[in-house]
Backbone as a chain_set.jsonl record, in Angstrom:
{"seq": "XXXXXXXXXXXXXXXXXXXXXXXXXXXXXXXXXXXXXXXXXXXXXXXXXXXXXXXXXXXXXXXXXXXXXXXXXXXXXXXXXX", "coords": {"N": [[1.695, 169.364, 66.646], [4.183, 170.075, 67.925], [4.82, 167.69, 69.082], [5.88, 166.545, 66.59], [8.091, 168.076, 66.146], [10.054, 167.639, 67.977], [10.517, 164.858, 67.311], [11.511, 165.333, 65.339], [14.262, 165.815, 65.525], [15.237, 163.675, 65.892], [16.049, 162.99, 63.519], [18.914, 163.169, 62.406], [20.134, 160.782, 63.256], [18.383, 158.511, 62.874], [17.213, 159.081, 60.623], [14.599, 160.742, 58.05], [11.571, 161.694, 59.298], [11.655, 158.97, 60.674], [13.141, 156.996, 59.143], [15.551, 155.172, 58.606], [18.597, 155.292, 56.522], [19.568, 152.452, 54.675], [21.724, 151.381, 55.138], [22.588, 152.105, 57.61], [23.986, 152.734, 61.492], [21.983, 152.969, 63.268], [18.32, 152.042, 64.285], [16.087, 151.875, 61.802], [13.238, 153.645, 62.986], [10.34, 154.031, 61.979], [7.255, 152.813, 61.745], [7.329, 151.395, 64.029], [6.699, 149.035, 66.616], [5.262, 151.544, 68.819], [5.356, 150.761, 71.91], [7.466, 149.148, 71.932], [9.575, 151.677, 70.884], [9.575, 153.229, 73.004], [9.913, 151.842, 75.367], [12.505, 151.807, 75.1], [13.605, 153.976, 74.893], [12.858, 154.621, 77.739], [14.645, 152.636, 78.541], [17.603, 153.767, 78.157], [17.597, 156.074, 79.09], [17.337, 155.237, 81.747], [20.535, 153.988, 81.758], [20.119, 151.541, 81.285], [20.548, 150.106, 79.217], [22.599, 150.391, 77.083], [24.49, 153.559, 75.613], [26.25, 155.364, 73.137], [25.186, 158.213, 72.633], [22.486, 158.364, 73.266], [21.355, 158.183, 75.571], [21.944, 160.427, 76.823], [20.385, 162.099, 75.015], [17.646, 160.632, 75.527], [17.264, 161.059, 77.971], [16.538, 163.89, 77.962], [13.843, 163.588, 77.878], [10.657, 163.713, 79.589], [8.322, 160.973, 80.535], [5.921, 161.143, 79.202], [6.148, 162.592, 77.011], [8.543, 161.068, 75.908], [6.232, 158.931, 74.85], [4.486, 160.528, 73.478], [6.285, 160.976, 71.449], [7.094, 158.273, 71.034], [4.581, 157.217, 69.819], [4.267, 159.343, 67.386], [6.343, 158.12, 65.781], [5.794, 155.295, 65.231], [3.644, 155.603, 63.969], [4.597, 156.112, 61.564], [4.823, 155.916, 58.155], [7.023, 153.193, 57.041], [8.117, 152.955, 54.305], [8.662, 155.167, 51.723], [6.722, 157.583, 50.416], [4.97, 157.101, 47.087]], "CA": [[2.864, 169.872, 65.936], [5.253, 169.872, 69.159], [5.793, 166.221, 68.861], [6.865, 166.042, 65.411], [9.147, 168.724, 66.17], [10.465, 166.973, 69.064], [10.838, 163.835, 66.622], [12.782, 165.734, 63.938], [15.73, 165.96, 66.231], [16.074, 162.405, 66.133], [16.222, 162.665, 62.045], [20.144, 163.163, 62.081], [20.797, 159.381, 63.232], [17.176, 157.815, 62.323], [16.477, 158.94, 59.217], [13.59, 161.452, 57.868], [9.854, 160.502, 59.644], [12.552, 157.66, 60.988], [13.144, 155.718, 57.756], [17.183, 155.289, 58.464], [19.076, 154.381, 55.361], [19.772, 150.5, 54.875], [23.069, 150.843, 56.228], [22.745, 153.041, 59.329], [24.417, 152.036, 62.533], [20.717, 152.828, 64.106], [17.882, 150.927, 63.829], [14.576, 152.469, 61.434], [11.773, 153.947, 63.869], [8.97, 154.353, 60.965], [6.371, 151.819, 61.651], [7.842, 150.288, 64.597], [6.009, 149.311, 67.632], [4.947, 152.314, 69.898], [5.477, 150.549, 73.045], [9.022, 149.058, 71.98], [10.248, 152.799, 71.118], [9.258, 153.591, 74.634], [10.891, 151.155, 76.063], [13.959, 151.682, 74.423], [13.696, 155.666, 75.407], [13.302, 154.249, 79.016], [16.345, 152.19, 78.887], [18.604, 155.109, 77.745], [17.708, 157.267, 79.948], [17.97, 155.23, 82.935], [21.28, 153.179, 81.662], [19.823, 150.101, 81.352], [20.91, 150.11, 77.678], [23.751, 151.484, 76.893], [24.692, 153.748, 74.516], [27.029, 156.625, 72.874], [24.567, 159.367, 72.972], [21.32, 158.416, 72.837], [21.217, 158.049, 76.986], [21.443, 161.658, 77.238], [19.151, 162.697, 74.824], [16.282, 160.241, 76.291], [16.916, 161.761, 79.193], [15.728, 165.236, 78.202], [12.138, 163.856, 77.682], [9.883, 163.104, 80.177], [7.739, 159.817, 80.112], [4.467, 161.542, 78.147], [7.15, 163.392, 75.981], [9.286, 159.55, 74.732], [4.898, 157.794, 74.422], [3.96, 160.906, 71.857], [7.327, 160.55, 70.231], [7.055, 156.857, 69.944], [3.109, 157.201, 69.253], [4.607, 159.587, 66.426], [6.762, 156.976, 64.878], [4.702, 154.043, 65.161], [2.162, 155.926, 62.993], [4.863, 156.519, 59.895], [5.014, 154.685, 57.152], [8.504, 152.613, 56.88], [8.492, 153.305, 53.18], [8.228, 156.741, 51.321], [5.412, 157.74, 49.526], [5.81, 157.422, 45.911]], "C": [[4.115, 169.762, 66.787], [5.876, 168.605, 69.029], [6.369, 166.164, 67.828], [7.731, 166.527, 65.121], [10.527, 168.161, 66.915], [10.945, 165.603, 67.599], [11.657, 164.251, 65.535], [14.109, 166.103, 64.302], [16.203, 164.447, 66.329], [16.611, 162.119, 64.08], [17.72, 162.383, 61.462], [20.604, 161.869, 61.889], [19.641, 158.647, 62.383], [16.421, 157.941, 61.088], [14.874, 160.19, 59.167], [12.562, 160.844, 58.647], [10.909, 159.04, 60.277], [12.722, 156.806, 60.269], [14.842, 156.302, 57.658], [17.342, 154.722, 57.113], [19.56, 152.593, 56.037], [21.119, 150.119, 55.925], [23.382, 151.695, 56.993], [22.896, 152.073, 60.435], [22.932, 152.015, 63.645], [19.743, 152.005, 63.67], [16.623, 152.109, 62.962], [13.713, 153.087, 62.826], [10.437, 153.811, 63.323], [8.24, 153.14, 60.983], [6.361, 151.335, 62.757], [6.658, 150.246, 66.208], [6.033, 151.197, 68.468], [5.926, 152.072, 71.301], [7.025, 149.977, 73.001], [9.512, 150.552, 72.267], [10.709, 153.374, 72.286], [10.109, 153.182, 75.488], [12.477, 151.683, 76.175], [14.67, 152.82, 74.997], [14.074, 155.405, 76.993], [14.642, 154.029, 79.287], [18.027, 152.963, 78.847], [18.648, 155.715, 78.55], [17.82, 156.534, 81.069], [19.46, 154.482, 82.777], [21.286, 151.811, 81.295], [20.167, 149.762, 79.938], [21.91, 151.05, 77.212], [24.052, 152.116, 75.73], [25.751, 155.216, 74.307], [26.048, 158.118, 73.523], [23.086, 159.05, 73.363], [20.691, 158.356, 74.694], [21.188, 159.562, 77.414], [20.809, 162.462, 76.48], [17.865, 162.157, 75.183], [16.1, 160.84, 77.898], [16.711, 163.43, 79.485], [14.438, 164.977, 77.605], [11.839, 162.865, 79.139], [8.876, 161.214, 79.506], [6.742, 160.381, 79.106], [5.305, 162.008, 76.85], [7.706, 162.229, 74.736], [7.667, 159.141, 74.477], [4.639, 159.18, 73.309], [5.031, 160.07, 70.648], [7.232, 159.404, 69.794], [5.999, 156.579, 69.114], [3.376, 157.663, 67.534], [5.37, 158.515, 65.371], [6.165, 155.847, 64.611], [3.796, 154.643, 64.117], [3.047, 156.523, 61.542], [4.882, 155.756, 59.22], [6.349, 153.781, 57.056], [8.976, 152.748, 55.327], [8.296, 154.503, 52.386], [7.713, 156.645, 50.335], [5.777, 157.756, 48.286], [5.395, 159.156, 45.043]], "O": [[5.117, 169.312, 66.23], [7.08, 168.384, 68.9], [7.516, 165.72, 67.889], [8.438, 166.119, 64.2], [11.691, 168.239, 66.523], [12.005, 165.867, 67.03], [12.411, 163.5, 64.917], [14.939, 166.61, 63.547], [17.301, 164.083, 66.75], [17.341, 161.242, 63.616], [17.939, 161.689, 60.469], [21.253, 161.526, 60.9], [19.931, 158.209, 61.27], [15.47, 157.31, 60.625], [14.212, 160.389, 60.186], [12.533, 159.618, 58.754], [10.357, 157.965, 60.04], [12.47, 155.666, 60.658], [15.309, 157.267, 57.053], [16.569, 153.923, 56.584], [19.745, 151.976, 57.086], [21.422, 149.308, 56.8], [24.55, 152.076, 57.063], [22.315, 150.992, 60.53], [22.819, 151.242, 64.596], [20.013, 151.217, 62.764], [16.328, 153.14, 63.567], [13.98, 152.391, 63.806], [9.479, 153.519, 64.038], [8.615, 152.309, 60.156], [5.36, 150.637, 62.918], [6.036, 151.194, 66.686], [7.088, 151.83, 68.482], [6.848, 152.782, 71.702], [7.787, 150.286, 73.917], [9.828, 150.889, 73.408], [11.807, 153.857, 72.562], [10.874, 153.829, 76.203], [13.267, 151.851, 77.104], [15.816, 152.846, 75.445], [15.131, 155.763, 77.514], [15.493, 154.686, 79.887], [19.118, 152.704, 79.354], [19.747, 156.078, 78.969], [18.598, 157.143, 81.804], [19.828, 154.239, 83.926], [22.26, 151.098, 81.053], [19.78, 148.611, 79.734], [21.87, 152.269, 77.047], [23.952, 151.44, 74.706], [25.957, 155.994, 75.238], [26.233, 158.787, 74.54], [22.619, 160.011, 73.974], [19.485, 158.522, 74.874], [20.431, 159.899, 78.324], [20.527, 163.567, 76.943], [16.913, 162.937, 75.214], [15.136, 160.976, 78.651], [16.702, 164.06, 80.543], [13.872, 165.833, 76.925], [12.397, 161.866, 79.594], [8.901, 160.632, 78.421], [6.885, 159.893, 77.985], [4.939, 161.673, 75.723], [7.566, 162.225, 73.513], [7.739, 158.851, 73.283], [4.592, 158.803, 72.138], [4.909, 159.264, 69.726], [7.238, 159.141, 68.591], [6.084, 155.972, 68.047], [3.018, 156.963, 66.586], [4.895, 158.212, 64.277], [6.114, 155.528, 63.423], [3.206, 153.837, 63.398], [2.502, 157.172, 60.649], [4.979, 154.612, 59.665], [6.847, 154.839, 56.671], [10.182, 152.654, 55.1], [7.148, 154.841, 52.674], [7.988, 155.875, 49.415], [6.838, 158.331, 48.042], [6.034, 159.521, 44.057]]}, "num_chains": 1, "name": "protein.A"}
């Protein structure tokens, strides 16, 4: 339950479960690799990717903290249930 709590703070930019609308300046999360997300979390938080905000919220999770969260997204659907 912790992680998906943790993941519903990213819902503002990314969309519910991470299913951004079509024309969001972010990218979807819902489906998406695992190990990309991760990455991506990495790069934020150390700079290596730059960004408005998203560099100092990856950098209030630990490494185990961004692999649930991405584990969590990787395992949503990209389309909503009908």
């Amino acid at each position: 339950m912790q992680t998906a709590a943790w993941a519903a703070a990213c819902a503002t930019c990314h969309g519910t479960a991470g299913r951004a609308a079509p024309d969001a300046a972010v990218p979807p999360l819902a489906g998406r690799d695992a190990g990309w997300i991760a990455a991506q979390m990495r790069d934020f938080a150390s700079g290596a990717r730059p960004a408005t905000i998203m560099h100092q919220i990856a950098k209030g999770y630990d490494e185990e903290q961004a692999a649930r969260i991405a584990a969590w997204f990787a395992a949503q659907s990209p389309q909503e249930a009908p």
